[in-house]
PDB file of N, H, CA, C and O in Angstrom:
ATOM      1  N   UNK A   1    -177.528-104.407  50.887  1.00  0.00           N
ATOM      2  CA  UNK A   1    -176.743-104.592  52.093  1.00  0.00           C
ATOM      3  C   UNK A   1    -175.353-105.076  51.691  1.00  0.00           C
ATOM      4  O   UNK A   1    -175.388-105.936  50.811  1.00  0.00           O
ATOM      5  N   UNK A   2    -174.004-104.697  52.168  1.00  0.00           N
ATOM      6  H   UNK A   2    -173.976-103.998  52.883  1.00  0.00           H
ATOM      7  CA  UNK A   2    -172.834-104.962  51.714  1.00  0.00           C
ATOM      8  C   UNK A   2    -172.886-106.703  52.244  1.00  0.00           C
ATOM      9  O   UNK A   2    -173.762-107.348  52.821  1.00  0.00           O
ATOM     10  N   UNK A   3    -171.822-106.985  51.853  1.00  0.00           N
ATOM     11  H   UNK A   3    -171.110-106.461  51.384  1.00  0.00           H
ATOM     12  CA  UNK A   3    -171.380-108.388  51.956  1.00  0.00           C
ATOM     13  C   UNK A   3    -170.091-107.860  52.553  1.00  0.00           C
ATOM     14  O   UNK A   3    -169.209-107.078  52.201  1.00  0.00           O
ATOM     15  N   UNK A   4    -170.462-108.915  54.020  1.00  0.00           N
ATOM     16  H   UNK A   4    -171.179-109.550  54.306  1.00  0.00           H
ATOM     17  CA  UNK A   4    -168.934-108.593  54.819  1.00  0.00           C
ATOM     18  C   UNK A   4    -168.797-109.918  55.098  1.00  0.00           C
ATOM     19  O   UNK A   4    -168.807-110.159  56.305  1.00  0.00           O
ATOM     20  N   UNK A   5    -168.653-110.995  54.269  1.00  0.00           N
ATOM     21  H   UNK A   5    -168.644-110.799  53.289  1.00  0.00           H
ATOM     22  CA  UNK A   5    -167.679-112.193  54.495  1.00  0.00           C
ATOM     23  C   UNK A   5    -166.111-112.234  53.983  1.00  0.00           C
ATOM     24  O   UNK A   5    -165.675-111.526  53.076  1.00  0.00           O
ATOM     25  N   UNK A   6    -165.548-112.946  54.539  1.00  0.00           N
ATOM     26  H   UNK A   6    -165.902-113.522  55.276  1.00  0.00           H
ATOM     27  CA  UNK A   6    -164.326-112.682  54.602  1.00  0.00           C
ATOM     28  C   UNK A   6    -164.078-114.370  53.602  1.00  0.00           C
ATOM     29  O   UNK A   6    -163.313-115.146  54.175  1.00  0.00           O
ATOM     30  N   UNK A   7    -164.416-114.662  52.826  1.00  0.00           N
ATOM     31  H   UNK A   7    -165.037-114.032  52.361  1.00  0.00           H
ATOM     32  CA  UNK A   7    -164.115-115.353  51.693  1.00  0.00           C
ATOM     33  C   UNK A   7    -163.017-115.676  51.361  1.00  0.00           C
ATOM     34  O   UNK A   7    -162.369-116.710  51.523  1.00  0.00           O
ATOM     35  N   UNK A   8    -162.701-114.174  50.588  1.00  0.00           N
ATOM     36  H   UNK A   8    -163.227-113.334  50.457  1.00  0.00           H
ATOM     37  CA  UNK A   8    -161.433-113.829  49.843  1.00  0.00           C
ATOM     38  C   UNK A   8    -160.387-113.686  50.742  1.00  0.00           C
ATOM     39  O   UNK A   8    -159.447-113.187  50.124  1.00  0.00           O
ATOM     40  N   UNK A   9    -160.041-113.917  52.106  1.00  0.00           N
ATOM     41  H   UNK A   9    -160.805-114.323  52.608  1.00  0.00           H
ATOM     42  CA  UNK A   9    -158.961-113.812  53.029  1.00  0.00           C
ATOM     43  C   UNK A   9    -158.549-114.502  53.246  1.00  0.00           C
ATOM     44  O   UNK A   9    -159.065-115.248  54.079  1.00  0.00           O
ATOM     45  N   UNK A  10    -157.094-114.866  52.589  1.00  0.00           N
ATOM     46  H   UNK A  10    -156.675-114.260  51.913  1.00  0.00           H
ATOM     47  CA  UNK A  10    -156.427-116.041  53.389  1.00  0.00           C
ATOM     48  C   UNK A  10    -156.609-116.077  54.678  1.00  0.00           C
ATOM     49  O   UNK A  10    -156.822-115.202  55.516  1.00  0.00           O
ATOM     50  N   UNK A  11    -156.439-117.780  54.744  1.00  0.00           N
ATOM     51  H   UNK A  11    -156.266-118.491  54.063  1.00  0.00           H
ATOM     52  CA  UNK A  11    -156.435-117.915  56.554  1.00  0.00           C
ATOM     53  C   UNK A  11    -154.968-117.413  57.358  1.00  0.00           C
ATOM     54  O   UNK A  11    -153.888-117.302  56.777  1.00  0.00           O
ATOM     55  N   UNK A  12    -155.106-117.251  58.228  1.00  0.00           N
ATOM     56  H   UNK A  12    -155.983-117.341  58.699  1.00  0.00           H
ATOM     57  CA  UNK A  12    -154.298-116.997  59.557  1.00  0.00           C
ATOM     58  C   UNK A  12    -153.818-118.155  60.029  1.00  0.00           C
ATOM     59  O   UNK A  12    -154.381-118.988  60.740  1.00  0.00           O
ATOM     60  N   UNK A  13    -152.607-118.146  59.527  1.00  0.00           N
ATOM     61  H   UNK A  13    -152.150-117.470  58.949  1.00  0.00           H
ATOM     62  CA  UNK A  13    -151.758-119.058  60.565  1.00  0.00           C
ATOM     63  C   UNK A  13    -150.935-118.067  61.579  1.00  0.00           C
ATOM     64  O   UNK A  13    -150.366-116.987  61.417  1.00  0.00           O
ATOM     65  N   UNK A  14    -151.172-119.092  62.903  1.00  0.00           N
ATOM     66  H   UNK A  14    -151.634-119.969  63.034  1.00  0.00           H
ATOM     67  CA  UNK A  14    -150.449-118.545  64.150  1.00  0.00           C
ATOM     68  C   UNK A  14    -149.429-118.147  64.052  1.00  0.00           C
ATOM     69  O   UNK A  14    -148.792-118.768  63.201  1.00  0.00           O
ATOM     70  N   UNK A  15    -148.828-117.273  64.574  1.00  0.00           N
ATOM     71  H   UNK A  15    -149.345-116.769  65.265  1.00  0.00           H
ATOM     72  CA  UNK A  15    -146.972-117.141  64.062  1.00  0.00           C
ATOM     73  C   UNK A  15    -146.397-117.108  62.954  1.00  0.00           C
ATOM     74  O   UNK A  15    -145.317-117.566  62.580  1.00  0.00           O
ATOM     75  N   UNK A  16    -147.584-116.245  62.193  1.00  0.00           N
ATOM     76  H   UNK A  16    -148.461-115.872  62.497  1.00  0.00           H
ATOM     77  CA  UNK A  16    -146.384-116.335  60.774  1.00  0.00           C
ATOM     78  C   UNK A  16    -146.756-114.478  60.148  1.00  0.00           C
ATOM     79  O   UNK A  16    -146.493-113.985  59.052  1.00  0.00           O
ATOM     80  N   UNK A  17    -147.369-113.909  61.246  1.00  0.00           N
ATOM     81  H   UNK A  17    -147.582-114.310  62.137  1.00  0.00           H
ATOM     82  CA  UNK A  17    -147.527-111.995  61.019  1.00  0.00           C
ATOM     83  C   UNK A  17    -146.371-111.796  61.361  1.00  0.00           C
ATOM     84  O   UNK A  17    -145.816-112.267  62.354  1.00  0.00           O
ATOM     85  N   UNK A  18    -145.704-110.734  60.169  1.00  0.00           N
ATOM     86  H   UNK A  18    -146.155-110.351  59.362  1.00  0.00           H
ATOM     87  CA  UNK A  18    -143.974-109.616  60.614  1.00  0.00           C
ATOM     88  C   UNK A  18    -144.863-108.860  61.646  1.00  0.00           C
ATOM     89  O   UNK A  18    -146.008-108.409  61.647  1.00  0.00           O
ATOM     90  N   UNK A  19    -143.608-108.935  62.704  1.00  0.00           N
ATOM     91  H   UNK A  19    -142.677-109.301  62.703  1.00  0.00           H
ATOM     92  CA  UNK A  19    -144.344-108.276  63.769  1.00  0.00           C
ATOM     93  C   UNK A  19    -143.207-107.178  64.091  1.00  0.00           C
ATOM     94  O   UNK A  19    -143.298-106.340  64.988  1.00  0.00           O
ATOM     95  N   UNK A  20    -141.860-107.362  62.996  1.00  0.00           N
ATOM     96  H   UNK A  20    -141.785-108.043  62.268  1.00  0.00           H
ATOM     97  CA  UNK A  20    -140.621-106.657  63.320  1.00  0.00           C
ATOM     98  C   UNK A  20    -140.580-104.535  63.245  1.00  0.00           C
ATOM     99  O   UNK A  20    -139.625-103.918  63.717  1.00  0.00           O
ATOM    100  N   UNK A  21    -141.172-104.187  62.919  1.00  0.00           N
ATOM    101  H   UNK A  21    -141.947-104.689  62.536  1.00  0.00           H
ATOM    102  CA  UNK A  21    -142.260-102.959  62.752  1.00  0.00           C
ATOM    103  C   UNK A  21    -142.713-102.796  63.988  1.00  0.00           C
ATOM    104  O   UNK A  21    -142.526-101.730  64.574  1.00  0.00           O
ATOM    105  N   UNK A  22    -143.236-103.614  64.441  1.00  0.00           N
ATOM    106  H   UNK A  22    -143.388-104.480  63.965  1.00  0.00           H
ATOM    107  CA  UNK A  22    -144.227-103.471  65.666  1.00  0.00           C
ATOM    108  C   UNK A  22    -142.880-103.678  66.939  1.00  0.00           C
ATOM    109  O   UNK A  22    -142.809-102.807  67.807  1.00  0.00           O
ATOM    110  N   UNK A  23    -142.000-104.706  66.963  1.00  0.00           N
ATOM    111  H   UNK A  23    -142.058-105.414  66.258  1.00  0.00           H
ATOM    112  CA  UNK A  23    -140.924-105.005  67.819  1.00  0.00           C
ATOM    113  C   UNK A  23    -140.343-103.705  67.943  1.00  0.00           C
ATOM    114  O   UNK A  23    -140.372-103.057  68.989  1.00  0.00           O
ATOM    115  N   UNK A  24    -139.771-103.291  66.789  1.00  0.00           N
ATOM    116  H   UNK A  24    -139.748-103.817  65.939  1.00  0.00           H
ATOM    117  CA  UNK A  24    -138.910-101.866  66.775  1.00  0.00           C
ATOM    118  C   UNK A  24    -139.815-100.278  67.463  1.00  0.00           C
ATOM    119  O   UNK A  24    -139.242 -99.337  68.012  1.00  0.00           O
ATOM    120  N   UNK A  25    -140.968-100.372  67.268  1.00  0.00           N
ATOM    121  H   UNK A  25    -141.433-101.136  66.821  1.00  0.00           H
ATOM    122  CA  UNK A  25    -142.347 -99.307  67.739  1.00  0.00           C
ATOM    123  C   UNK A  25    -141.845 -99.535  69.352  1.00  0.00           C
ATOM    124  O   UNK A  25    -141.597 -98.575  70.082  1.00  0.00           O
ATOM    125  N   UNK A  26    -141.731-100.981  69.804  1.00  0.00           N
ATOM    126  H   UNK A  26    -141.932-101.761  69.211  1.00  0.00           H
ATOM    127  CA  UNK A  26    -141.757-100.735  71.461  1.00  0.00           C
ATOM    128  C   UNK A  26    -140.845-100.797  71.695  1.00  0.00           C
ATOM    129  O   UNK A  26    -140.794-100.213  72.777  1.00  0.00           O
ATOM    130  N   UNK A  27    -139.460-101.276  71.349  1.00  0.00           N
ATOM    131  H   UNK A  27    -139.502-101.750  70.470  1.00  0.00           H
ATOM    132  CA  UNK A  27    -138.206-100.916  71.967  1.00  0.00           C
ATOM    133  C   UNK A  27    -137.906 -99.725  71.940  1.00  0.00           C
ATOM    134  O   UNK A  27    -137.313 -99.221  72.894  1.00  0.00           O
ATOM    135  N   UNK A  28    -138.211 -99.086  70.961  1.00  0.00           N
ATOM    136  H   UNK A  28    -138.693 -99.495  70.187  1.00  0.00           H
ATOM    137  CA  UNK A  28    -138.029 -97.336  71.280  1.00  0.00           C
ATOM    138  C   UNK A  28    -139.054 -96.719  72.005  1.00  0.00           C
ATOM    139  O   UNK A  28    -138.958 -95.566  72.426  1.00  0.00           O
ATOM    140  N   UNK A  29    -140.187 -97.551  72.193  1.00  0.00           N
ATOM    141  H   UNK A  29    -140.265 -98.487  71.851  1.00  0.00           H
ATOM    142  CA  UNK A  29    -140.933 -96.540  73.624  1.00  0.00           C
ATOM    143  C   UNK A  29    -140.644 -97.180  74.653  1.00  0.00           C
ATOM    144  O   UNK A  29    -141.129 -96.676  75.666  1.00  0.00           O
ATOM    145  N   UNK A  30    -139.827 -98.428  74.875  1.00  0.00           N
ATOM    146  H   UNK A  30    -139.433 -98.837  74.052  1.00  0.00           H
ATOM    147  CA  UNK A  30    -139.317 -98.574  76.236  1.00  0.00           C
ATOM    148  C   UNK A  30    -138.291 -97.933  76.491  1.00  0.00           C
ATOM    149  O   UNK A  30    -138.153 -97.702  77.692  1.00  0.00           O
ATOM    150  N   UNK A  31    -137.125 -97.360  75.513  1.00  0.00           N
ATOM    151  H   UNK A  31    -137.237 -97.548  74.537  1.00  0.00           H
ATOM    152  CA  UNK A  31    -136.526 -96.956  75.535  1.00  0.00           C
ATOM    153  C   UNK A  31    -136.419 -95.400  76.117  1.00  0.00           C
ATOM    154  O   UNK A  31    -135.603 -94.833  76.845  1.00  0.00           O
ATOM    155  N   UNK A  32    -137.766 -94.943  75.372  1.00  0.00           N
ATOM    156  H   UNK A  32    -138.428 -95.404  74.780  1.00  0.00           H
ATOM    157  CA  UNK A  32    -137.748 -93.188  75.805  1.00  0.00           C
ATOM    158  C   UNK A  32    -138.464 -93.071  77.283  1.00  0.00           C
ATOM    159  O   UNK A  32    -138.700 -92.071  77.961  1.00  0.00           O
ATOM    160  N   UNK A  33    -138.683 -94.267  77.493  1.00  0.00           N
ATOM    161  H   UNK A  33    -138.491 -95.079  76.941  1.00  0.00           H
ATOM    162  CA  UNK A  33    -139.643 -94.682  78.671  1.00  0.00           C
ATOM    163  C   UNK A  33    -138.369 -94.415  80.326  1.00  0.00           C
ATOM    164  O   UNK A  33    -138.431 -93.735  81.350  1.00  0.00           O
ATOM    165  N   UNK A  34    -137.500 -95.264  79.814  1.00  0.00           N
ATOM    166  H   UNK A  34    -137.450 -95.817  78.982  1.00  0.00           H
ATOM    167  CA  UNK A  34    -136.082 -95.772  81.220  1.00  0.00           C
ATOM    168  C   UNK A  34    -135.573 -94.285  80.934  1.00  0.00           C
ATOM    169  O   UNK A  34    -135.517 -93.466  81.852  1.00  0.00           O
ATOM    170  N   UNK A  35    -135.196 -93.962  79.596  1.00  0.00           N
ATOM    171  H   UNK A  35    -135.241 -94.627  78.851  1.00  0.00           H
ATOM    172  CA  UNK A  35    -134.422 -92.550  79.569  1.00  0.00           C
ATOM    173  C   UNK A  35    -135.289 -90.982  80.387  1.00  0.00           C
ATOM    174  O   UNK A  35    -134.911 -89.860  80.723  1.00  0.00           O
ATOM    175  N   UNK A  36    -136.433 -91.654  80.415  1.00  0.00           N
ATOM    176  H   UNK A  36    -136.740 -92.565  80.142  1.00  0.00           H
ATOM    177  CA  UNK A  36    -136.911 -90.116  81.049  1.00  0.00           C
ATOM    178  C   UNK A  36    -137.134 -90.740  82.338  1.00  0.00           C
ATOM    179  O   UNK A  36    -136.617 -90.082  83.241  1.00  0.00           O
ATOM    180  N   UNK A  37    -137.712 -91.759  82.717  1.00  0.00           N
ATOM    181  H   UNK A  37    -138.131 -92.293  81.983  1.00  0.00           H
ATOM    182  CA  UNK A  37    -137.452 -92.247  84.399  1.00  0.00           C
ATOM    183  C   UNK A  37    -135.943 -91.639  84.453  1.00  0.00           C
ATOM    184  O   UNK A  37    -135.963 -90.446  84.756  1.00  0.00           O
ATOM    185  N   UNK A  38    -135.008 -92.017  84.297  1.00  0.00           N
ATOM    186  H   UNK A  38    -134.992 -92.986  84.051  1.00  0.00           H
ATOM    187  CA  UNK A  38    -133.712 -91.977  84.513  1.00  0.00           C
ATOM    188  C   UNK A  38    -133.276 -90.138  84.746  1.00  0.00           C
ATOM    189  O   UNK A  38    -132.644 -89.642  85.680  1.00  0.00           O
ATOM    190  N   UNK A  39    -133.823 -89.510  83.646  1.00  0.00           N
ATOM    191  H   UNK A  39    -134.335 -89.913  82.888  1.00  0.00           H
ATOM    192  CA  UNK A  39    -133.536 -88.219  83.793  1.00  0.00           C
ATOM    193  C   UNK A  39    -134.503 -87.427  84.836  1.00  0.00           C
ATOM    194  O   UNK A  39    -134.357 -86.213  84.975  1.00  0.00           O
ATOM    195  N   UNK A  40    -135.382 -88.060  85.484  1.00  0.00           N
ATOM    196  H   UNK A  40    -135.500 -89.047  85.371  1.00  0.00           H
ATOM    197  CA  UNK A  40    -136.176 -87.586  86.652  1.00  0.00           C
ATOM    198  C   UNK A  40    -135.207 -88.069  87.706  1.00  0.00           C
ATOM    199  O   UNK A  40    -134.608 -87.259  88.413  1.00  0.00           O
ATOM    200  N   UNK A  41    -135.026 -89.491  87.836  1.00  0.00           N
ATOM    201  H   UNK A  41    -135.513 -90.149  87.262  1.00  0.00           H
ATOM    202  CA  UNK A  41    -133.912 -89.549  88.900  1.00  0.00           C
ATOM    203  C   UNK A  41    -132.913 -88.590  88.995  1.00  0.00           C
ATOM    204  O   UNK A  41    -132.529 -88.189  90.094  1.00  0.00           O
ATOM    205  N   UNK A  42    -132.512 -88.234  88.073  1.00  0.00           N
ATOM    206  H   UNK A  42    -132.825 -88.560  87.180  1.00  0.00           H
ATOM    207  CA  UNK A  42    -131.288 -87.339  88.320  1.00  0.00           C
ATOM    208  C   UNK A  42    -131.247 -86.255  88.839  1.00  0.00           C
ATOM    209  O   UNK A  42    -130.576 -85.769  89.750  1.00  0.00           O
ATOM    210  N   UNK A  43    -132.530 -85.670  87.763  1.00  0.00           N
ATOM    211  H   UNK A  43    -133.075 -86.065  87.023  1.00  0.00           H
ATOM    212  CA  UNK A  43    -133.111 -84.907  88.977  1.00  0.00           C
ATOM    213  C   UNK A  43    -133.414 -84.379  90.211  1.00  0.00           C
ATOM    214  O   UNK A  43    -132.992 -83.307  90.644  1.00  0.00           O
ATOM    215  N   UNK A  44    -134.241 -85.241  90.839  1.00  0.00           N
ATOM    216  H   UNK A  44    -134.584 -86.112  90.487  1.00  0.00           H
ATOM    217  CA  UNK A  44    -134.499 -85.447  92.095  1.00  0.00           C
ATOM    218  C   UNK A  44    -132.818 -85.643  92.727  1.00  0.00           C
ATOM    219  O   UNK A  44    -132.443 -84.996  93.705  1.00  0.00           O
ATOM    220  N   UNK A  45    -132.248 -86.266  92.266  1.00  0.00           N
ATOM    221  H   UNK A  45    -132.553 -86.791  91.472  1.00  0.00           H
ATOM    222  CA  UNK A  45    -130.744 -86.707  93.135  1.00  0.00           C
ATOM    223  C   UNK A  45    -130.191 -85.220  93.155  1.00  0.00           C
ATOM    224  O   UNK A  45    -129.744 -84.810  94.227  1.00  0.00           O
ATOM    225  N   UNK A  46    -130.187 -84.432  92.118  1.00  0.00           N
ATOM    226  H   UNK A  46    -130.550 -84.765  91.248  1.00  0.00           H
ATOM    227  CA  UNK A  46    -129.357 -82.832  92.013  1.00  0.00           C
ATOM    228  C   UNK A  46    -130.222 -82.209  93.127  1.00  0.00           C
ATOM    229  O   UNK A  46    -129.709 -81.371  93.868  1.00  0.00           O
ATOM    230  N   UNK A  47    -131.386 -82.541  93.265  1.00  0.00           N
ATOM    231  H   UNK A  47    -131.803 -83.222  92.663  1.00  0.00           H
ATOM    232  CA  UNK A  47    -131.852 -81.751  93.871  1.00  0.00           C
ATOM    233  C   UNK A  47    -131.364 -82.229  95.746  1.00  0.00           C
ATOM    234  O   UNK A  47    -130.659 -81.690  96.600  1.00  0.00           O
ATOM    235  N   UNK A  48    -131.912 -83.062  95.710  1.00  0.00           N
ATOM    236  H   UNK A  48    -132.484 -83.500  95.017  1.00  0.00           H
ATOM    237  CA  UNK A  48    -131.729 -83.436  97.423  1.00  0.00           C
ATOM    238  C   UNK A  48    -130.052 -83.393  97.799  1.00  0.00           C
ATOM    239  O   UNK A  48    -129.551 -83.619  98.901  1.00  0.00           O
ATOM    240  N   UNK A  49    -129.372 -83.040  96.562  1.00  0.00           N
ATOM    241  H   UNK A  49    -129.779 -82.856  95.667  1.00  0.00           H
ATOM    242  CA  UNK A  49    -128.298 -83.046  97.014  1.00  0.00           C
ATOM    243  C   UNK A  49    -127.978 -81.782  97.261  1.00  0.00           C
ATOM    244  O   UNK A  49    -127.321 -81.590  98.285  1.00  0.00           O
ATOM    245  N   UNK A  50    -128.306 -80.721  96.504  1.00  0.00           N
ATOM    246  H   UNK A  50    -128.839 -80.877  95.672  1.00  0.00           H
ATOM    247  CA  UNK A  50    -128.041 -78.791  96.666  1.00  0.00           C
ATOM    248  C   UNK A  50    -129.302 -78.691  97.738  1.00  0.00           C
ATOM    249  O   UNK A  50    -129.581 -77.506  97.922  1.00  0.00           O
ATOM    250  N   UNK A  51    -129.921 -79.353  98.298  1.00  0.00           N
ATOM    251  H   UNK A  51    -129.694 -80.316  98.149  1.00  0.00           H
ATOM    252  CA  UNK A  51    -131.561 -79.041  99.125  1.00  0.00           C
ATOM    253  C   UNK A  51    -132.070 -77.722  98.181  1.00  0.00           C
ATOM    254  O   UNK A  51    -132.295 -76.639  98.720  1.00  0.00           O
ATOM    255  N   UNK A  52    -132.208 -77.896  96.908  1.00  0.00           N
ATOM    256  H   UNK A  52    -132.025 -78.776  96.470  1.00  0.00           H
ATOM    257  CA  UNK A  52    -132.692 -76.787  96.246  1.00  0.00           C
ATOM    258  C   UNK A  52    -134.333 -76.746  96.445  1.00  0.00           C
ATOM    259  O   UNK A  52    -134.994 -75.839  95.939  1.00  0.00           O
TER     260      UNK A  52
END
């Protein structure tokens, strides 16, 4: 049977994982997030404005 203790793992201190990888991952999906809301608004605005 394997041995799954975690022994050999340093401990975890709170607040001390780079999370800057992970920061940069969601500012660019909030980012592509407002930019395509935004380009649907515009949308919709071209539209109700020609009543296309």
């Amino acid at each position: 049977m394997a041995d799954h203790s975690h022994a050999h793992a340093p401990a975890h201190e709170h607040g001390t994982a780079d999370v800057a990888e992970h920061q940069q991952t969601f500012e660019a999906f909030a980012r592509f997030w407002v930019y395509l809301f935004g380009a649907a608004a515009a949308v919709l605005i071209f539209l109700a404005i020609f009543n296309s």
